[in-house]
C-alpha positions as CSV (number, residue, x, y, z in Angstrom):
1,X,9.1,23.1,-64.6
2,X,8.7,26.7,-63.8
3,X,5.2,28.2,-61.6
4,X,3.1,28.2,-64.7
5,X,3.6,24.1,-65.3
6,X,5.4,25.0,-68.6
7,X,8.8,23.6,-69.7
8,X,11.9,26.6,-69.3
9,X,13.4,27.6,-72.1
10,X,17.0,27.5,-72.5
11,X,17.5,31.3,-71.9
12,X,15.6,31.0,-68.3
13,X,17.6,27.7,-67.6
14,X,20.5,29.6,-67.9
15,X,19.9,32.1,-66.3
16,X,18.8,30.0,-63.1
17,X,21.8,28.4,-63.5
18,X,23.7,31.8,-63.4
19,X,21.6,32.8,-60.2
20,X,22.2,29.7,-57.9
21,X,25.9,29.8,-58.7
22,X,26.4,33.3,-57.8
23,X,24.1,32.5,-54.5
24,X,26.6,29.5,-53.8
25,X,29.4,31.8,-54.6
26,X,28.7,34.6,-52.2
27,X,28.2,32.3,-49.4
28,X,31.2,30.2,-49.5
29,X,33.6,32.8,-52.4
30,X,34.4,31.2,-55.5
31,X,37.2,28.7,-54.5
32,X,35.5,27.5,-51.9
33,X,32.4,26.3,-54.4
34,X,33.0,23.1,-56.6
35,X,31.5,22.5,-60.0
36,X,29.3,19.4,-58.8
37,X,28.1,21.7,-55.7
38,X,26.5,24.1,-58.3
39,X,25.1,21.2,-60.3
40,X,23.8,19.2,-57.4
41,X,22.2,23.0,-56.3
42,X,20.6,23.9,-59.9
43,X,19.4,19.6,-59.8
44,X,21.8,18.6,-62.6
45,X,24.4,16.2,-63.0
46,X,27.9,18.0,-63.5
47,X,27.8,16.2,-67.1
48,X,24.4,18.2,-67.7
49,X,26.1,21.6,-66.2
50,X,28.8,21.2,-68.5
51,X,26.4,21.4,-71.3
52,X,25.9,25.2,-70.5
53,X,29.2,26.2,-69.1
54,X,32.7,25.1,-70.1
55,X,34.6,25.6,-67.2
56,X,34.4,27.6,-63.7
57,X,35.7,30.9,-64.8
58,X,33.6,30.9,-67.7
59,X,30.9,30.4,-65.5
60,X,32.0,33.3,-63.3
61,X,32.5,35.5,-66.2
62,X,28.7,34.8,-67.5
63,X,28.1,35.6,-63.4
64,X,30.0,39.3,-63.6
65,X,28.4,40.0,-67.2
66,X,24.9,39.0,-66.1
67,X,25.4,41.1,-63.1
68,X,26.3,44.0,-65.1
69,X,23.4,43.7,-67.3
70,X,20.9,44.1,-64.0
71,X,23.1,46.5,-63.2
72,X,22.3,48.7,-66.6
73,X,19.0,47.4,-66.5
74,X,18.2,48.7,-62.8
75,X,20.4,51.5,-62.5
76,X,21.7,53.3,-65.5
77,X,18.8,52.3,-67.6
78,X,16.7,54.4,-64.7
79,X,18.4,58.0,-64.3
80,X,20.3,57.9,-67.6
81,X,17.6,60.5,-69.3
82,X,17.8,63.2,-66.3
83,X,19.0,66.1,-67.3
84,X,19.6,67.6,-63.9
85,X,23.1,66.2,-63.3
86,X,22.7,66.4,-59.1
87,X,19.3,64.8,-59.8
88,X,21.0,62.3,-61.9
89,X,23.5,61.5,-59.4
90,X,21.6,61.2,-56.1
91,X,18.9,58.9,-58.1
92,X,22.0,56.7,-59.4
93,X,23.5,56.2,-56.2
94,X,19.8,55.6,-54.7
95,X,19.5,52.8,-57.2
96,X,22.6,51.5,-57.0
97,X,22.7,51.1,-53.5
98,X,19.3,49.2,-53.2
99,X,20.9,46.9,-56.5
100,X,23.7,46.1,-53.7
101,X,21.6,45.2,-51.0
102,X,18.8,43.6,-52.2
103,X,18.6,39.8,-51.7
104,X,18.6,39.1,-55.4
105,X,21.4,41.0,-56.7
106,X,23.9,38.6,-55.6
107,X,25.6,38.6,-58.9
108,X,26.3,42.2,-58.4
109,X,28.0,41.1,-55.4
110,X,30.3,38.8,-56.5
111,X,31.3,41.8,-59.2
112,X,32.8,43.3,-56.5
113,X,33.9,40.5,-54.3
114,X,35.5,38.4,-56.8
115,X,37.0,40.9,-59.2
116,X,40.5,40.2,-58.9
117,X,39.6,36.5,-59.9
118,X,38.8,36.6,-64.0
119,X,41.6,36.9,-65.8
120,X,43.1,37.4,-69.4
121,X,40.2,39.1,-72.0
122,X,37.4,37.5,-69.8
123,X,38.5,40.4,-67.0
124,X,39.2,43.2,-70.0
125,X,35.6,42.6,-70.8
126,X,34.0,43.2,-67.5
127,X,36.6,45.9,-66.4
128,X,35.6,47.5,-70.0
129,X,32.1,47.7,-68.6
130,X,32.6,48.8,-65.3
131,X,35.1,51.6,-66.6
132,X,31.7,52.6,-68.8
133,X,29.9,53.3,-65.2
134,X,33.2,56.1,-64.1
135,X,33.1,57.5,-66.9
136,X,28.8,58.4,-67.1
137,X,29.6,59.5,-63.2
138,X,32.7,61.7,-64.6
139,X,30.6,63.4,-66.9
140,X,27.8,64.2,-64.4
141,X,30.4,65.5,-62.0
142,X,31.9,67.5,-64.6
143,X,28.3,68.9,-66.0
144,X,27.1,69.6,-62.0
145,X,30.0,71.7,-61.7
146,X,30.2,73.2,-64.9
147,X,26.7,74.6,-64.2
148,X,27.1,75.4,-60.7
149,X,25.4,72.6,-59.2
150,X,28.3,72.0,-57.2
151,X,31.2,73.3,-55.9
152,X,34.3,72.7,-58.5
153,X,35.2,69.1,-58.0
154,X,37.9,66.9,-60.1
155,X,35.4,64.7,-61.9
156,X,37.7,61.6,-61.1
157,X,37.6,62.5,-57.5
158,X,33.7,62.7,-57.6
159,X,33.4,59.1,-58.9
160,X,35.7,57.4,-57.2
161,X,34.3,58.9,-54.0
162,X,30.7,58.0,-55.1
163,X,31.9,54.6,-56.0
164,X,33.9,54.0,-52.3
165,X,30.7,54.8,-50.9
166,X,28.1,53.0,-53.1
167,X,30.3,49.6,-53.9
168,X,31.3,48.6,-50.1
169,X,27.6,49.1,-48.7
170,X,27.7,45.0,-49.7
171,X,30.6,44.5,-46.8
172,X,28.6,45.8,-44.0
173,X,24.9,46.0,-44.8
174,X,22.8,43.3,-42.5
175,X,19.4,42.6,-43.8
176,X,18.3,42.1,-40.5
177,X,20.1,45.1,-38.9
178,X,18.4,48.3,-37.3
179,X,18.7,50.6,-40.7
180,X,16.6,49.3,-43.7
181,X,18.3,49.2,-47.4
182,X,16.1,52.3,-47.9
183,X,17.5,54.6,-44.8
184,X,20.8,53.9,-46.0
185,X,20.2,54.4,-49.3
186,X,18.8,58.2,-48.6
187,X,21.0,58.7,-45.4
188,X,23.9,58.3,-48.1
189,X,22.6,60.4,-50.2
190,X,22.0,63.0,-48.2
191,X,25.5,63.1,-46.6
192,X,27.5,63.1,-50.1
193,X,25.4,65.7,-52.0
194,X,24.0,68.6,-49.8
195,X,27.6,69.4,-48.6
196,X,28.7,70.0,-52.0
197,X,25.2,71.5,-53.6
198,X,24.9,73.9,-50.7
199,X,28.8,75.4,-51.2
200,X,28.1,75.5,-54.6
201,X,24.9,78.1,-54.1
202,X,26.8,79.9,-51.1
203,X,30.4,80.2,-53.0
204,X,31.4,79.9,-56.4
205,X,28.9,78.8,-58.5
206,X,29.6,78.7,-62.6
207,X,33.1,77.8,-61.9
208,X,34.3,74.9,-64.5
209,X,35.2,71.2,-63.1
210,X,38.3,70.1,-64.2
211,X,37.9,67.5,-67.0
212,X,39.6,64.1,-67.0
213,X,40.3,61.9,-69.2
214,X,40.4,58.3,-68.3
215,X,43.3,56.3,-68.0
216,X,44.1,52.9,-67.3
217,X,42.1,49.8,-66.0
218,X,42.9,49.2,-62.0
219,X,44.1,47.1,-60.4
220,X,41.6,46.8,-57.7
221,X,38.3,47.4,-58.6
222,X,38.3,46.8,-62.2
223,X,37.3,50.1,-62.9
224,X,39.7,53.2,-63.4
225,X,41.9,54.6,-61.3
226,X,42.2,58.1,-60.4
């Protein structure tokens, strides 16, 4: 029953199936989490489980493409519309960084935890999605630098460094520790994006970023490589 007495629907059972396995997941990792753990957790039998999901990595893969979905909904969703590009970019990595570290977002974790697990069309799809995400940073790189927002940066170079600072905040943030999500979301921000803002308004601005076009999926963190 959920808090209002009322019966779930199938869509919220699902979904609650979704968040309890990816809470089981992150704290034991995905082989070390059985089928009837995740039933006995969401207060089914495995029989009843099975009704919803057809096997473990198709359970995973509805994980990784819920995740994504928050993360759209939470993140892109949210600075999509600025038109400032730097504005864009220090709000996205903001958002994203409080998407990583916030208790409920474990799905989002095991996006980048267990990425190397899916495989065949089930990993195509999510890296598909993920390669999405490099390519809006690219093109905000490429604008900020374009305009002189920036100093002239390879728009590859600016994501992927974005993304190697955003994406393994999840490895060392403590919930508990001395710096709340929030200081390291703007103490992050702060040290990528002033450096580069401030050398574009005392060197070269209006100098064009070189564009680059996208290549293949990697092999690492399901996104693109530069």
């Amino acid at each position: 029953m959920t808090q209002g007495g009322r019966k779930p629907d199938e869509g919220e059972r699902y979904r609650a199936i979704l968040e309890t396995a990816a809470r089981l997941i992150c704290e034991r990792g995905y082989e070390g989490t059985s089928m009837q753990e995740i039933a006995a957790a969401c207060r089914m039998t495995k029989a009843g489980l099975y009704h919803h999901i057809q096997n473990k990595e198709q359970l995973l893969f509805a994980i990784m493409n819920y995740g994504m979905d928050l993360f759209e909904e939470q993140v892109l969703s949210r600075v999509q519309d600025i038109a400032d590009p730097v504005d864009r970019l220090r709000a996205c990595m903001r958002h994203n960084i409080l998407l990583v570290t916030r208790g409920w977002s474990k799905e989002v974790i095991i996006i980048l935890h267990e990425h190397a697990t899916l495989t065949g069309e089930a990993r195509a799809f999510i890296d598909n999605r993920k390669k999405r995400y490099v390519g809006f940073l690219e093109e905000a790189f490429s604008q900020a630098a374009q305009q002189g927002r920036i100093r002239p940066v390879d728009p590859t170079i600016g994501a992927f460094s974005f993304l190697g600072m955003v994406l393994w905040v999840y490895k060392w943030f403590k919930p508990d520790g001395r710096l709340t999500d929030e200081q390291i979301a703007d103490g992050m921000v702060d040290l990528l994006f002033p450096p580069i803002v401030a050398a574009a308004v005392d060197g070269q601005p209006g100098v064009s970023a070189l564009r680059v076009v996208p290549r293949t999926a990697a092999s690492g963190s399901g996104t693109e490589e530069p």
